[in-house]
N, C-alpha and C positions, 0 to 999 in steps of 0.2 A: 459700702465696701466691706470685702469680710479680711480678716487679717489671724494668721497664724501666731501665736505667742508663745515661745520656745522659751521657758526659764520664769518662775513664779516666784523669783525672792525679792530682799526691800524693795528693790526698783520694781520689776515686773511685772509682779501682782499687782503694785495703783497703777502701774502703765495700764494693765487690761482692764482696771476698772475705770479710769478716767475715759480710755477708749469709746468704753459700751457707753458711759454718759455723754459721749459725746457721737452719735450713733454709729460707730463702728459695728463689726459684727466680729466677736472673736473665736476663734477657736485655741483654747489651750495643752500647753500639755507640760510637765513636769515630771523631774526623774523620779522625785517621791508621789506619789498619787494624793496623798492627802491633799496637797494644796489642789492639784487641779480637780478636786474635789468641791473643796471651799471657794472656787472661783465659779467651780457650776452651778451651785446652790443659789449666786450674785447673779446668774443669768446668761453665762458663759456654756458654749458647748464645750463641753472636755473630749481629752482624746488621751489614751493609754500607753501609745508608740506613736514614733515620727510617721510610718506609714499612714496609721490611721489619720491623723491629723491631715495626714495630704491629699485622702480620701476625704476628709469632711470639707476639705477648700474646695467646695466645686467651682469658684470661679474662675478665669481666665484673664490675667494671667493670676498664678496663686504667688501670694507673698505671706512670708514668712518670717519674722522678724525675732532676733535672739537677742534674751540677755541671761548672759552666762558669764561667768568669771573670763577675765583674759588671758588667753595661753593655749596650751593644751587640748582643754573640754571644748573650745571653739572649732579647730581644727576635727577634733573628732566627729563633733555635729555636722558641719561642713560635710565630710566625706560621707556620714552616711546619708545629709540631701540632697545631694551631688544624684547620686542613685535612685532616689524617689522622686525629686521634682522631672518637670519638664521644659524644653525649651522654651524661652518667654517667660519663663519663671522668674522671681524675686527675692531673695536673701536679704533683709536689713541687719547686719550686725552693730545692735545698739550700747553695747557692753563698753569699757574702759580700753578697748585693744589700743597696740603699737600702730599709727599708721602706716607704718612697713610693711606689718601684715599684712595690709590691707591691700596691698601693689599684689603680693603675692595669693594670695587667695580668690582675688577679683581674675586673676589669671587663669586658677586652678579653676573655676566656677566659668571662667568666656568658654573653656575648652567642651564643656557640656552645654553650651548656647543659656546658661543660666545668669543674671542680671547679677549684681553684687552693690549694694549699698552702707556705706559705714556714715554713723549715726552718732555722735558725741552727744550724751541727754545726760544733763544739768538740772539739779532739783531734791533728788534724796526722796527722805522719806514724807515732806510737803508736798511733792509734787502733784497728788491729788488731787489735793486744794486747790495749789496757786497754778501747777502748770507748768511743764517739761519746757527747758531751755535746751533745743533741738540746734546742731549745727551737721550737716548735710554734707558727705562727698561722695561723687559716682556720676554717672552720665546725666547729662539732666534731662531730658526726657523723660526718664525714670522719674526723678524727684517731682517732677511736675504731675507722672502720673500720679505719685505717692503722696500729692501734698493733701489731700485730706484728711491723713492720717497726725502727718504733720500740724494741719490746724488742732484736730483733736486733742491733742494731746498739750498743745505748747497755750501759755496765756499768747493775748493777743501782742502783733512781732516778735512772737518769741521764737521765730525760727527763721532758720536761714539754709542757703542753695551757697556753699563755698567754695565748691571746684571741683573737680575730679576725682578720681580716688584717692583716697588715704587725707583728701583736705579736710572732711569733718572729723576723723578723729586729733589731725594734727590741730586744728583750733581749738578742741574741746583739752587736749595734755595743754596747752599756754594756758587755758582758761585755769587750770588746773593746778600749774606753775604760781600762778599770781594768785588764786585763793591761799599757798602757802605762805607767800609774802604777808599777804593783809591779813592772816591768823598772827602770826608772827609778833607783827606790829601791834595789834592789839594784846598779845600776851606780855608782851612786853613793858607794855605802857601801864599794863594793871598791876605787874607786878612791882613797878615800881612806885604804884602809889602804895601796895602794900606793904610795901618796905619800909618808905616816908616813916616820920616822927608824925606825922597825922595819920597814917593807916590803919591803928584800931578806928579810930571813932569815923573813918568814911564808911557811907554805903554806894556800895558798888553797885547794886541793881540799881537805886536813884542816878549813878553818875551815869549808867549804860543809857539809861533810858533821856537822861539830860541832853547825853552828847548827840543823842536822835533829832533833839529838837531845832531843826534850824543850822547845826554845827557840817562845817566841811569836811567832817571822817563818821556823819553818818549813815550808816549800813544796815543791810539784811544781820548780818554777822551781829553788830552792835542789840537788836534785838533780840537774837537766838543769847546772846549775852545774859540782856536783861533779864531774861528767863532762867536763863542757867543758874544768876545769885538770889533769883528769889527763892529756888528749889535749897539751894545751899550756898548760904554765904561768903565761906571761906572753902567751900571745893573741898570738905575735910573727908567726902564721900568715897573717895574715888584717889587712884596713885597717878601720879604725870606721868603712864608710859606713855607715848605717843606713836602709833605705827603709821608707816605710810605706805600705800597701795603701786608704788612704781612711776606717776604720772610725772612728779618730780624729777625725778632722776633721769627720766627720757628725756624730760624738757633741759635739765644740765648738759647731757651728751648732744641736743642742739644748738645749744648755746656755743661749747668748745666747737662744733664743727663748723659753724656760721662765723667764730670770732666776733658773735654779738656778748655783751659783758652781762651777765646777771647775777650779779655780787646778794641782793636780797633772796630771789629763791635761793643760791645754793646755801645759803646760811641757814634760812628758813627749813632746809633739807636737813643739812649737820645737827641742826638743832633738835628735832625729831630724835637722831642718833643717839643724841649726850641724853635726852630725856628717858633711853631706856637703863639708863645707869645713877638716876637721880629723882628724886619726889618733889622736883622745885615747883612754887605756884605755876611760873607760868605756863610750865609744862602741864598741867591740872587743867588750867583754861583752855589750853590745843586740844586736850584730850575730850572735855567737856562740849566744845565746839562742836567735833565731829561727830559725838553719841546724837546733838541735838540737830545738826542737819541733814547728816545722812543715817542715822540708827547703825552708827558704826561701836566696836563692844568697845568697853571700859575697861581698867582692870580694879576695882573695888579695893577702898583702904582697907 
């Protein structure tokens, strides 16, 4: 299968490489060239505009898969491949979107007989390695054409057909929701060992890696841990601001409209808030967590 890759940053660019390793055929393109440069050099065909890239999809149907920030920049790519694809054509939008969006653009895109698929992919800046956690919404027929792309990418079960539209990105914002929580917990918990009347003389990379062994709280997370105090023991590196990307806060405004109770994310969420007003440890551990699984910035002591 050959596959379009619209958008070469942290995610993107291992997307299209974990692809090609897994025999995909990609064609790239990026708004700055350099990368889609540095992706051709890896074995990728590049492409300089959307048109041209639709010109190197010769196959039938062409799909074209984005990862682009959410908002705006999506909508704009949309409408100008609204214009260049053709009917039977494919859109994967793999990026962090609202799945509201998703109702609505899968709309905009039926009205030019053009396919729409939203894509919730889980992984960061490991995914190369280990392998996209893939949750899937949009016709399934589609996905079932698309699942080789799908295996490509995800380790094995790592991906999933959730429903219709706007259902992969709505599983991917909970999935999103509860990484908040369980960062939370864990900042939590370190920081009140470092509070303790024993907190000089612990090590925290030993406890990270202890509570891996065997223990019921451990995690992926707990290892990216472990790493993070071997690099720096006390996080003296780096300030607890902590930002957060939206998926949160959409998942609160489901919560109030569902009248389901999610007392940990929204705390998890405020807590982010107060961290940009404060250098507390635990806030240092949120902050450290996210450089370490998605290559999200820091802001340096």
């Amino acid at each position: 299968m050959k596959i379009g890759m619209v958008g070469l940053g942290r995610m993107g660019m291992n997307m299209a490489r974990r692809l090609m390793l897994g025999g995909v055929q990609v064609v790239a393109y990026n708004r700055s060239p350099e990368k889609t440069k540095e992706i051709m050099s890896e074995g990728a065909e590049g492409s300089f505009s959307l048109e041209e890239l639709a010109e190197k999809l010769d196959n039938q149907p062409r799909v074209v898969w984005l990862m682009l920030p959410a908002g705006k920049v999506v909508d704009e790519h949309l409408e100008k491949l609204r214009n260049i694809l053709s009917p039977g054509d494919i859109i994967v939008d793999g990026g962090n979107s609202r799945y509201r969006d998703d109702t609505r653009r899968a709309a905009y895109l039926k009205g030019a007989g053009i396919h729409y698929v939203d894509a919730g992919v889980s992984g960061g800046i490991w995914g190369l390695k280990i392998g996209y956690c893939t949750m899937v919404g949009g016709e399934e027929k589609i996905f079932k054409y698309l699942e080789p792309v799908f295996k490509a990418l995800a380790p094995n079960d790592g991906y999933l057909y959730c429903g219709p539209t706007g259902a992969g990105h709505f599983v991917k914002m909970i999935h999103n929701g509860i990484e908040y929580g369980m960062m939370q917990a864990y900042s939590e918990g370190f920081a009140l060992l470092e509070a303790s009347p024993y907190g000089k003389n612990l090590d925290f990379n030993k406890i990270s890696h202890l509570w891996n062994q065997g223990s019921v709280i451990r995690s992926w997370l707990l290892e990216l841990l472990e790493d993070v105090f071997a690099k720096d023991p006390g996080l003296d590196k780096l300030t607890g601001y902590v930002d957060d990307s939206g998926e949160a806060r959409w998942t609160l405004e489901e919560a109030i409209e569902s009248g389901v109770a999610a007392p940990v994310i929204s705390m998890a969420l405020f807590q982010r808030f107060q961290s940009r007003r404060e250098n507390a440890f635990e806030n240092r551990i949120l902050a450290a967590l996210r450089k370490e699984f998605g290559g999200h910035a820091v802001k340096k002591a």
